[in-house]
ZABALUM-239218 format. One record per residue (C-alpha): x, y, z; residue in three letters. Coordinates in Angstrom, 2 decimals. Layout:
<nodes>
((X,Y,Z),'ala');
...
</nodes>
This chain:
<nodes>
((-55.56,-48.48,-5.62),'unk');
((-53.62,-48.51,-8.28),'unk');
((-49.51,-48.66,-8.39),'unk');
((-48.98,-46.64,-12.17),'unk');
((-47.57,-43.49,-11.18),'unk');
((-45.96,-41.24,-13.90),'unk');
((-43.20,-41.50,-15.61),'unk');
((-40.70,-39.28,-18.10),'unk');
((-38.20,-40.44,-20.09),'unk');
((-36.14,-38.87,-22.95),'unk');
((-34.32,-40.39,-25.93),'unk');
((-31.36,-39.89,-24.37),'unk');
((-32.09,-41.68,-21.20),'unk');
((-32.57,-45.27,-23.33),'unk');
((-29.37,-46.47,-25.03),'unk');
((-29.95,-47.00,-29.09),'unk');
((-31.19,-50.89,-30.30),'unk');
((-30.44,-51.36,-33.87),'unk');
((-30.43,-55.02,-34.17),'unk');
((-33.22,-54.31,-36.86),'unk');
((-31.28,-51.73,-38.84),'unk');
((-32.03,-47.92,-37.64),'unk');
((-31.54,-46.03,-34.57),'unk');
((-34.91,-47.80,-32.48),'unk');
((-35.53,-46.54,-28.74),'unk');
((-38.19,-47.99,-26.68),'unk');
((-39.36,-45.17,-24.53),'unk');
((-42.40,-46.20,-22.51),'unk');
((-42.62,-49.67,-21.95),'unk');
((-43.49,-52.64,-19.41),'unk');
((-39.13,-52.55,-18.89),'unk');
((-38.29,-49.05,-18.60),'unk');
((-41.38,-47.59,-16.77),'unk');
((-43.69,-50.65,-15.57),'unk');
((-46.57,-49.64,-18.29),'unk');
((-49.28,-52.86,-18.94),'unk');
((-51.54,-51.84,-22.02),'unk');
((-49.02,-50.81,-24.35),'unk');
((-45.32,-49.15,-25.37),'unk');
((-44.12,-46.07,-27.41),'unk');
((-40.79,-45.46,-28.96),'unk');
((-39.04,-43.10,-31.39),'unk');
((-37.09,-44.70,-34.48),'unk');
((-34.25,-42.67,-36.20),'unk');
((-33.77,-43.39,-39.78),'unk');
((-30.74,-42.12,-41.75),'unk');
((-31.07,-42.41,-45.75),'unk');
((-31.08,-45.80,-46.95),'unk');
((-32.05,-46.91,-43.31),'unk');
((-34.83,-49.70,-42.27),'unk');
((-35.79,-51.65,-40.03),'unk');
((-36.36,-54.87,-40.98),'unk');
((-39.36,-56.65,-41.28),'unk');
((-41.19,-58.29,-38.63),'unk');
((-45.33,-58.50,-37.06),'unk');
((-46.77,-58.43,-33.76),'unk');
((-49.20,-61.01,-32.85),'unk');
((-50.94,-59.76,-29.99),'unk');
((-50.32,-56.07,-30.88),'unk');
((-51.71,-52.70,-33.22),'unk');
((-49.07,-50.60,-34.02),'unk');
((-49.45,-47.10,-34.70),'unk');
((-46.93,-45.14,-36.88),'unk');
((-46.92,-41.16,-36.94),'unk');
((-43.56,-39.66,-38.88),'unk');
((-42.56,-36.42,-37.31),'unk');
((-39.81,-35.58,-39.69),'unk');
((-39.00,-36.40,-43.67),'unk');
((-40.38,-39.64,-45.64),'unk');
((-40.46,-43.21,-44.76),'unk');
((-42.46,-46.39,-47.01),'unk');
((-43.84,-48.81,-44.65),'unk');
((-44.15,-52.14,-46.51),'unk');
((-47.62,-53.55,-45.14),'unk');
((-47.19,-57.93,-46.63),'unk');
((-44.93,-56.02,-48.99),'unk');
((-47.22,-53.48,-50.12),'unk');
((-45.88,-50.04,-50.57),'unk');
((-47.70,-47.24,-48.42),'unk');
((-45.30,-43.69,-48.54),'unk');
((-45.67,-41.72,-45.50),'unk');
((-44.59,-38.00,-44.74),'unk');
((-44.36,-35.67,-41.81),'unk');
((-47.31,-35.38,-40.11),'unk');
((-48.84,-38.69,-41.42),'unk');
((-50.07,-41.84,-39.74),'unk');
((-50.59,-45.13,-40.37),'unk');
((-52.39,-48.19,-38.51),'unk');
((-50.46,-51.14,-38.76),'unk');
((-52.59,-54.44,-37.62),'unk');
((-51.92,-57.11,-35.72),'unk');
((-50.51,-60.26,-37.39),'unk');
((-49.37,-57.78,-40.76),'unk');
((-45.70,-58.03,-41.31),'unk');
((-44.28,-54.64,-41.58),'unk');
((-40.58,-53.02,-42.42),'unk');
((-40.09,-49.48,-42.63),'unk');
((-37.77,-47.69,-44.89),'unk');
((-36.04,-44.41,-45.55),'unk');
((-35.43,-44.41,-49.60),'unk');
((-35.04,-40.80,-49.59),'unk');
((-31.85,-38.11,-49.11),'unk');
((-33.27,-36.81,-45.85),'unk');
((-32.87,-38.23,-42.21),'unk');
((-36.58,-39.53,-40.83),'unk');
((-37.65,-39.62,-37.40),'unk');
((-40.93,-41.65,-36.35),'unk');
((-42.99,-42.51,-33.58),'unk');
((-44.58,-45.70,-32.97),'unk');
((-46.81,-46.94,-30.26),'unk');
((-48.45,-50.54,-29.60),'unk');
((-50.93,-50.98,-27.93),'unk');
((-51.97,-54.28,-26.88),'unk');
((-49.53,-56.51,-24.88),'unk');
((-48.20,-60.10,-25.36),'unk');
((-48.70,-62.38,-22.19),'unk');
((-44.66,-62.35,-22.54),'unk');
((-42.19,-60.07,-24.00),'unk');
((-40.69,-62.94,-26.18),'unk');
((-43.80,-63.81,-27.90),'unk');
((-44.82,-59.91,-28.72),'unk');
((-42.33,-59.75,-31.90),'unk');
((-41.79,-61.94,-34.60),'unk');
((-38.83,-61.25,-37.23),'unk');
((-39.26,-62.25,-40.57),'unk');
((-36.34,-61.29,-42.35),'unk');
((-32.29,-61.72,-41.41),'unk');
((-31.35,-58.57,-38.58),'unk');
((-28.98,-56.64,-40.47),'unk');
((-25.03,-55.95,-39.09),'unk');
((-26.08,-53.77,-36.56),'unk');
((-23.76,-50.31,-37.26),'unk');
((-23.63,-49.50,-32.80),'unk');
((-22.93,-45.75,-33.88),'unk');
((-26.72,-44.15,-32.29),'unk');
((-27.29,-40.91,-33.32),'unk');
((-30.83,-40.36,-32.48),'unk');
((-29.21,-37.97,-29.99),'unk');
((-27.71,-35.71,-32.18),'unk');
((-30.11,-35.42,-34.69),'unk');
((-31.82,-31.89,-34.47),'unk');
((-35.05,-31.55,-32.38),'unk');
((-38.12,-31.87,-34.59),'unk');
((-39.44,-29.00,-33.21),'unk');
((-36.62,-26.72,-33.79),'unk');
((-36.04,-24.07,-37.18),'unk');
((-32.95,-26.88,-37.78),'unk');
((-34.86,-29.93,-37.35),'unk');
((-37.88,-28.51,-39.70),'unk');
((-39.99,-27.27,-37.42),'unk');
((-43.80,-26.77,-37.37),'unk');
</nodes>
């Protein structure tokens, strides 16, 4: 029998990380719901936003932008996303995402495929930027509204 039971959490119910730069919320995860074969989150990006870049050894991370543009730099290659675009991130590829454009960016992210420890799941391989402890992820418009750009 198995112990998983269900589990919902909002954006608002997880308090903002930006030690790597943007507005970064770990929704589902071993820490705030008990999950074992992966994590999802939700990263806020204001212009001129990142976060910085880093690679997961034990871990595929999947990127789907829900709202404006973001360039995720794959061992510093270039690849532009927009809303409603994915990308496939593999393990061991160093990866920093950016917002270079006017318009606030919102985007999902998922892992699947966890390290033995939490420690060892993330490696950083540039300087954390000053994290700015303002969140905002909270008051940015619901995607799915006519003010957040809806569908």
């Amino acid at each position: 029998m198995r112990d998983m039971h269900a589990a919902k959490v909002g954006t608002q119910d997880i308090t903002s990380d930006r030690r790597r730069g943007a507005d970064l919320r770990v929704l589902l995860s071993p820490r705030t719901v008990g999950a074992t074969k992966g994590m999802l989150g939700v990263v806020a990006l204001r212009p001129g936003e990142f976060v910085s870049e880093h690679y997961h050894p034990y871990s595929e991370e999947f990127l789907y932008v829900v709202e404006g543009e973001v360039v995720v730099r794959l061992d510093d290659e270039p690849v532009p996303l927009a809303a409603d675009e994915s990308l496939l991130v593999p393990v061991d590829v160093r990866h920093r995402v950016e917002n270079n454009g006017g318009r606030p960016a919102r985007v999902v992210f998922a892992l699947s495929g966890l390290a033995p420890r939490p420690e060892l799941g993330h490696v950083d391989t540039e300087p954390q930027p000053a994290a700015d402890t303002e969140p905002w992820l909270a008051d940015a418009p619901d995607p799915g509204s006519a003010a957040g750009g809806g569908q």
